[in-house]
C-alpha positions as CSV (number, residue, x, y, z in Angstrom):
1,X,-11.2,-3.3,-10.4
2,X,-9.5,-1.1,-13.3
3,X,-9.3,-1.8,-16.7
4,X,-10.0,-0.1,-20.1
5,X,-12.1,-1.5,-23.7
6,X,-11.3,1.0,-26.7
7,X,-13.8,2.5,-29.0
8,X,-12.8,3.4,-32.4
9,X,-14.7,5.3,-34.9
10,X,-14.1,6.0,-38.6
11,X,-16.5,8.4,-40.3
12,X,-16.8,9.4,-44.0
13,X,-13.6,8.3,-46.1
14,X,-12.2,11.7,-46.7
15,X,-12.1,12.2,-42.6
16,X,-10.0,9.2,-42.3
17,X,-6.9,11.3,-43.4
18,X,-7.1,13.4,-40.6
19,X,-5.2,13.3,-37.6
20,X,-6.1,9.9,-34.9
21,X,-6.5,11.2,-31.4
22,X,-7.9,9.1,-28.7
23,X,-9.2,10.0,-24.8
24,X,-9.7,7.9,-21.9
25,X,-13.2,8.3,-20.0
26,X,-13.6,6.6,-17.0
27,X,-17.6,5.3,-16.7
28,X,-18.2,8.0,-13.7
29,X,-18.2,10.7,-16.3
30,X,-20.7,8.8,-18.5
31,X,-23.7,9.9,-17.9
32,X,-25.7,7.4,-15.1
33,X,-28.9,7.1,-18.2
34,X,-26.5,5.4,-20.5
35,X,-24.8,3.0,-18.7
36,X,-28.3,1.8,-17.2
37,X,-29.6,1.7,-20.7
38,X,-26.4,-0.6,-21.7
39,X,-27.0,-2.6,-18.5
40,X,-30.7,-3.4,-19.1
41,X,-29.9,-4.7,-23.0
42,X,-28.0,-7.8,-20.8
43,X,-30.0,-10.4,-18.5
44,X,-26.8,-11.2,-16.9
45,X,-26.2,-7.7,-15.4
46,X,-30.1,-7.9,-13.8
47,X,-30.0,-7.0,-9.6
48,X,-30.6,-10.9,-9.0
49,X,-27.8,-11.9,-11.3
50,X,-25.1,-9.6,-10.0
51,X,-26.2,-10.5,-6.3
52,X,-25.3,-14.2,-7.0
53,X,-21.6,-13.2,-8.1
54,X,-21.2,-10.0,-5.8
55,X,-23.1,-11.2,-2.1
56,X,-22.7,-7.9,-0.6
57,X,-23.7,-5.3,-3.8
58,X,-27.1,-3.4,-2.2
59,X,-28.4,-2.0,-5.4
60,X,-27.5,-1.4,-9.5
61,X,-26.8,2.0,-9.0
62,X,-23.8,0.7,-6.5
63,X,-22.4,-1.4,-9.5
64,X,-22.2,1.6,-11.4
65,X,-21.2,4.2,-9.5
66,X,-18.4,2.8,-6.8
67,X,-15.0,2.5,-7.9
68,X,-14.7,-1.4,-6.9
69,X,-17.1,-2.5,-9.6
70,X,-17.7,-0.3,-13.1
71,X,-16.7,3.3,-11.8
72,X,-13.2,1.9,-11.7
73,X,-13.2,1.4,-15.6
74,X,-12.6,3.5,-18.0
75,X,-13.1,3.4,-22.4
76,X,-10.2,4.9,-24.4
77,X,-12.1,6.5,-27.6
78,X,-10.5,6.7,-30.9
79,X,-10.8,8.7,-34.1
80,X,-10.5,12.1,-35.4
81,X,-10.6,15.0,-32.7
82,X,-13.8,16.7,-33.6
83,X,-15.5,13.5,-33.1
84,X,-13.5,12.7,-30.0
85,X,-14.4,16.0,-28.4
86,X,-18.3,15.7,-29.6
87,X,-19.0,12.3,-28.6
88,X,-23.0,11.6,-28.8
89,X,-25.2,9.1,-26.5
90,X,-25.0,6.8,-29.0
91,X,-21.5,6.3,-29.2
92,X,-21.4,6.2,-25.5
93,X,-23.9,3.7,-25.4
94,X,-22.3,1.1,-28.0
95,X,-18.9,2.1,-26.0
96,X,-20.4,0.6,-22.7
97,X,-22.4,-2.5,-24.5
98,X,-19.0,-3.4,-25.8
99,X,-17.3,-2.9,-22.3
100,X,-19.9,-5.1,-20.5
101,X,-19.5,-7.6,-22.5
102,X,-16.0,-7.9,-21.7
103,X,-17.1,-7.4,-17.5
104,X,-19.3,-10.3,-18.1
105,X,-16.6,-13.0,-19.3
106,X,-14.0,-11.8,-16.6
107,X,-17.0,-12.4,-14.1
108,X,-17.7,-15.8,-15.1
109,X,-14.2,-16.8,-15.7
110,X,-13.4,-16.1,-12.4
111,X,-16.4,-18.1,-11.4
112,X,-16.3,-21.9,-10.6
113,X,-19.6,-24.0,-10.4
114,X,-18.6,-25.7,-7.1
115,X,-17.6,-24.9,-3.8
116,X,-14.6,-23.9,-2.3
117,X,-12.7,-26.9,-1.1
118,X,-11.0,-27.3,2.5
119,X,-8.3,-28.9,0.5
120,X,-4.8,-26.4,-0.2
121,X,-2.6,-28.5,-2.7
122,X,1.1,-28.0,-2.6
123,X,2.9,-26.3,-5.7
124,X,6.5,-25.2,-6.3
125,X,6.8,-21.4,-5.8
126,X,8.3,-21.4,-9.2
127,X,5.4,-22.6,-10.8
128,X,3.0,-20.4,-9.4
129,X,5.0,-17.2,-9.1
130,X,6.7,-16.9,-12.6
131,X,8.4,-13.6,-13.8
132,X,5.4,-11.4,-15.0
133,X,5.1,-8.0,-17.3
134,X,2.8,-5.8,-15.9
135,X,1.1,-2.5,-17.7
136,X,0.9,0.8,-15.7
137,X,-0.9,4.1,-16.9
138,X,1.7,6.8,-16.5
139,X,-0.1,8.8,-14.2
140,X,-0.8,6.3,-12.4
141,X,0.3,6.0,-8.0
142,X,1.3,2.4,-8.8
143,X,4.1,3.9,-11.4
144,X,6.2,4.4,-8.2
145,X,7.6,0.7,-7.6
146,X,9.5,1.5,-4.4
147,X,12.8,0.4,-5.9
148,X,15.3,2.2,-3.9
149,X,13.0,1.4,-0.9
150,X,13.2,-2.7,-1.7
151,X,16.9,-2.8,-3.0
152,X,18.5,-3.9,0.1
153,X,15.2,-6.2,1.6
154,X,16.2,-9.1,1.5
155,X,13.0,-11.0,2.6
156,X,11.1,-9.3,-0.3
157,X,10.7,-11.4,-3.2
158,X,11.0,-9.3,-6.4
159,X,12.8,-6.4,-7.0
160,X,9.7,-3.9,-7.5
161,X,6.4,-3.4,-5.5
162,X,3.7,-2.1,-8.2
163,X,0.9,-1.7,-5.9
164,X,-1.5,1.1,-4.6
165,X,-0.7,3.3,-1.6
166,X,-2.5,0.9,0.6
167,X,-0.3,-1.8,-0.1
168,X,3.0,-0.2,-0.5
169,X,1.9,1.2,3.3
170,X,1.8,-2.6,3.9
171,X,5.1,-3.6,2.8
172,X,6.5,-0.7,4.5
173,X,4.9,-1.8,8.2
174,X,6.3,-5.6,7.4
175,X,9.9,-3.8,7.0
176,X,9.7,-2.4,10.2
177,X,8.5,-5.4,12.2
178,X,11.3,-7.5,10.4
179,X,13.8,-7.5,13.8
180,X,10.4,-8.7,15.8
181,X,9.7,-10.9,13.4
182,X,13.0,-12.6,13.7
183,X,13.0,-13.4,16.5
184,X,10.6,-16.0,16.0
185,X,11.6,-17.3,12.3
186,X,14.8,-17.9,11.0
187,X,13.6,-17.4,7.0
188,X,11.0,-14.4,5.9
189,X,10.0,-13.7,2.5
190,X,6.8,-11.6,1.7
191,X,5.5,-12.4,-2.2
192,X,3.3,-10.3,-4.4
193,X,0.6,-11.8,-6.5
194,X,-0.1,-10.2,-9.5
195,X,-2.9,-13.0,-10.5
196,X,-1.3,-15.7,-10.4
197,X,-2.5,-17.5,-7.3
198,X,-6.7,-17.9,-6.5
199,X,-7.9,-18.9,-3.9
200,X,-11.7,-20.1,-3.4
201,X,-14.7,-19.3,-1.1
202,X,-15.6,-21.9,0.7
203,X,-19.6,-20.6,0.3
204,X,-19.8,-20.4,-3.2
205,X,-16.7,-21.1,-4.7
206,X,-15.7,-17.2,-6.0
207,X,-12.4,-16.8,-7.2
208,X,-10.0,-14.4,-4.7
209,X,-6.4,-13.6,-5.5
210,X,-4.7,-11.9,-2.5
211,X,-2.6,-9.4,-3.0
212,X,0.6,-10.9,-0.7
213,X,1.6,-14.0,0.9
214,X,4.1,-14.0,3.8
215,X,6.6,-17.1,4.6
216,X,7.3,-17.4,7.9
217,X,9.7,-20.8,8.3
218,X,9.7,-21.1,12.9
219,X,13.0,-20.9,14.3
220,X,12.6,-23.3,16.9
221,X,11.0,-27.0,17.3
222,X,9.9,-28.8,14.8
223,X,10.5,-26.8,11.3
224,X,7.0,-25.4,10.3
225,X,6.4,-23.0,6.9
226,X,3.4,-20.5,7.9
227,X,2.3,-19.0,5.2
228,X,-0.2,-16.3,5.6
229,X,-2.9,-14.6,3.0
230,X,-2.6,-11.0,3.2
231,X,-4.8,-8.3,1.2
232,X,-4.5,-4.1,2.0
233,X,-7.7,-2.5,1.6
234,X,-8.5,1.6,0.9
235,X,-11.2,1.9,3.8
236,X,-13.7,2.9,1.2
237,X,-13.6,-0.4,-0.4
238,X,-14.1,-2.7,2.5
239,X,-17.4,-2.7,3.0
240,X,-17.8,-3.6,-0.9
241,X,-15.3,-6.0,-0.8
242,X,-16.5,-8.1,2.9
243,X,-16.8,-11.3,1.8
244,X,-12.9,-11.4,1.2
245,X,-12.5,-10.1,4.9
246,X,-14.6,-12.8,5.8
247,X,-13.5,-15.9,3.9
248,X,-9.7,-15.1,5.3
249,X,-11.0,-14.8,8.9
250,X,-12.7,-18.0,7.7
251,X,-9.4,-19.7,6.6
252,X,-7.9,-18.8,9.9
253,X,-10.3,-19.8,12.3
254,X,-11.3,-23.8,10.2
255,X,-7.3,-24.1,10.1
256,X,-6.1,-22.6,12.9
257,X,-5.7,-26.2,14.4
258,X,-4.6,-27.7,11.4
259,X,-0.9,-28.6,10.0
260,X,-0.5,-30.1,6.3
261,X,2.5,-32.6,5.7
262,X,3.6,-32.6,2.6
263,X,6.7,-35.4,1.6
264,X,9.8,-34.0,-0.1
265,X,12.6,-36.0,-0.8
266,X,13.5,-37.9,2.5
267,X,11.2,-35.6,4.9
268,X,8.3,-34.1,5.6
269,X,7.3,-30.5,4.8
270,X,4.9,-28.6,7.2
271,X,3.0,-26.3,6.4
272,X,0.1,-23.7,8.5
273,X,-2.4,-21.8,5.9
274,X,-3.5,-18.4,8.0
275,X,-5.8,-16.0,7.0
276,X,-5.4,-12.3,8.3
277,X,-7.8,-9.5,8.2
278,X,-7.9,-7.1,5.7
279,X,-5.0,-4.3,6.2
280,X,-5.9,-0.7,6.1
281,X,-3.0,1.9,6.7
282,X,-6.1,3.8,9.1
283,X,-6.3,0.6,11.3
284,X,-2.7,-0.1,11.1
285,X,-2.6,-1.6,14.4
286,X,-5.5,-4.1,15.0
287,X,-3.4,-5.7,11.7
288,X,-0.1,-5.6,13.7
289,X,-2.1,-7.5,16.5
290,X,-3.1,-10.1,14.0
291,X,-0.8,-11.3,11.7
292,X,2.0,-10.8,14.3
293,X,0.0,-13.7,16.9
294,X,2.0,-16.7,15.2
């Protein structure tokens, strides 16, 4: 994940007058000491306590140092620039404490106490997928929302695609299988989720927000809605990120026989919930393969 906690330091009152600056410093360029130190001051960020909320982390030193847990965060520092440009451990270390302390409610809010149910309640689309503002760093590659790209797709939902590389890749790869998709279903609309969906582990209940979900509404026969899970992954985040991999092959394989009806007004709705492997531009095809078996 990303994200940022600010730090702001005022020194003796006649300093105060001077020119504010601030700096960002991402957590891989605070010293490895420091952010241990922070981390041992809080039971809750103990080995045995992140291995209950992260099944697959093999060791501390992984939660600090890859980019899926706290190397992917970063403290924006404020005050005047001599201070600024001369932080000491100290401030680095009351920094972090007050970052981890924000890591640990966005854990546990994300965190039910029960277990992921085999039941998918129905919602309105316009409940769930509402018109959102989003924040984007300025250098970052999301900046790029692929408007002129999505201004005359018709089957993609919004107007802008915000994402990493991996998943504008996947958007891309969807536009040109659209013909072959076609051929099959007569309505087609991919949908970004910027957090507003979860979805839950059926282990232990962990909260998972997929990236996209595709609508795929069959052509022929009886009218059925498919709607698929879909998540792009860099392919030096999968292996930190397996469980996810795992709980959508899960979903595909426990539903893959299964077809919700839902009433609405005087018929039925039907619905298929599909899971698909994690997409990663390197094994571009193996995804093709999957989410194209309908």
């Amino acid at each position: 994940g990303t994200g940022e906690i600010t730090a702001v330091f005022n020194n003796k009152k006649q300093e105060q007058k001077e020119k504010q600056v601030q700096k960002d410093i991402n957590l891989k360029n605070i010293e490895l000491h420091i952010i241990k130190n922070a981390l041992a001051k809080n039971e809750f960020f103990t080995f045995n306590s992140l291995k209950f909320y992260f099944p697959y982390l093999k060791s501390t030193t992984d939660f600090i140092v890859k980019n899926e847990y706290l190397a992917g965060l970063s403290i924006t520092f404020k005050g005047i620039k001599r201070d600024i440009d001369c932080l000491n451990n100290q401030s680095k270390f009351l920094a972090v404490l007050k970052l981890l302390e924000q890591v640990e409610k966005e854990i546990k809010d994300n965190l039910t106490d029960f277990k992921g149910s085999n039941n998918f309640i129905p919602y309105l689309l316009k409940k769930v997928f509402i018109d959102k503002t989003i924040r984007i760093k300025k250098d970052s590659q999301k900046l790029d929302g692929q408007k002129e790209f999505l201004e005359d797709k018709n089957w993609y939902v919004f107007n802008a695609n915000y994402g990493t590389s991996e998943e504008k890749a996947l958007v891309k790869l969807i536009d040109r299988q659209i013909e072959e998709l076609r051929k099959k279903f007569k309505e087609i609309y991919l949908v970004r989720n910027e957090r507003q969906l979860k979805i839950f582990n059926f282990k232990d209940g962990q909260a998972f927000e997929p990236d996209y979900l595709l609508f795929l509404i069959k052509k022929n026969g009886k009218s059925i809605t498919y709607q698929l899970f879909l998540e792009p992954k860099g392919k030096h985040l999968v292996e930190g990120e397996k469980w996810k991999s795992q709980f959508l092959e899960e979903i595909k394989e426990r539903f893959k026989d299964k077809t919700w009806e839902f009433p609405k007004l005087q018929r039925l709705e039907r619905h298929k919930i599909i899971g698909v492997p994690f997409y990663t531009n390197e094994d571009e095809n193996d995804f093709k393969e999957n989410y194209l078996k309908v």
